[in-house]
C-alpha angles and dihedrals in degrees: 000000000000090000105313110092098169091059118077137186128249109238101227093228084064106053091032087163100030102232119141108222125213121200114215124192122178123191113168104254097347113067125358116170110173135152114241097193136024146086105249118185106201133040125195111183115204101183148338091289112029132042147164135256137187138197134193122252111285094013109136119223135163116233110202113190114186119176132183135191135193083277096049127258124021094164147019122168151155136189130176103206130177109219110245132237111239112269082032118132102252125185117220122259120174112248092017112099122237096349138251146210108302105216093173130018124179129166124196129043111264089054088039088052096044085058092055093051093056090055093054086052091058090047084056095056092051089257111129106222088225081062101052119105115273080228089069101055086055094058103048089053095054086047093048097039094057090043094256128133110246123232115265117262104237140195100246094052082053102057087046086059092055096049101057094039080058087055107042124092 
């Protein structure tokens, strides 16, 4: 693979429509997988207590995975994650089908929690966090991943974004 083993590429006969499905299960206390940002456009519900979500190529979501035994958390997790195009490199994610472009990972539940909290900040600016620049949550994992604080996602930035995306081919 050119230099980039851990990426792989999506065969076409698997993603015939090109949705990225995400797998949620929700078990009161147990296991709740949920996505706390993203546009999907298709639900498929399994049971009472897990279903199915897709997004479109190049839409952005957070998948947040918690998970708790008899002797308290197991797992806490977030990823931030753009849906891929089909013959895209991808890079592999449990419960998302077939993967995507990880943009953010963090694992434990302060810096978990401290994710969540910048997404509510940008909330609170009008920005929805599906919208941000793909840059950013780069960023904020790098930030976060070397204990440091991230930099603040700003309007301005965002209108930029926008900008160029309205540019771009």
């Amino acid at each position: 693979m050119n230099g980039a083993p851990h990426l792989r590429r999506v065969p076409p006969a698997l993603l015939f429509d090109g949705l990225t499905r995400v797998e949620l299960t929700w078990i009161e206390k147990k296991i709740e997988y949920w996505v706390r940002f993203g546009q999907d456009v298709h639900e498929q519900i399994l049971d009472r207590r897990r279903r199915v979500v897709s997004f479109p190529p190049h839409s952005v979501f957070a998948f947040v995975r918690w998970a708790a035994n008899d002797f308290g958390t197991i797992i806490s997790r977030i990823d931030i994650v753009r849906a891929i195009s089909p013959g895209e490199p991808y890079q592999t994610l449990p419960f998302v089908r077939p993967g995507g472009d990880i943009l953010l990972r963090m694992d434990g539940w302060p810096k978990v929690e401290r994710v969540l909290q910048i997404v509510d900040a940008i909330e609170a600016i009008g920005i929805n966090p599906a919208e941000v620049s793909p840059h950013h949550w780069r960023h904020v994992h790098n930030r976060l991943a070397a204990g440091q604080e991230p930099r603040s996602y700003t309007v301005e930035q965002h209108r930029a974004i926008l900008l160029r995306r309205g540019v771009e081919p």
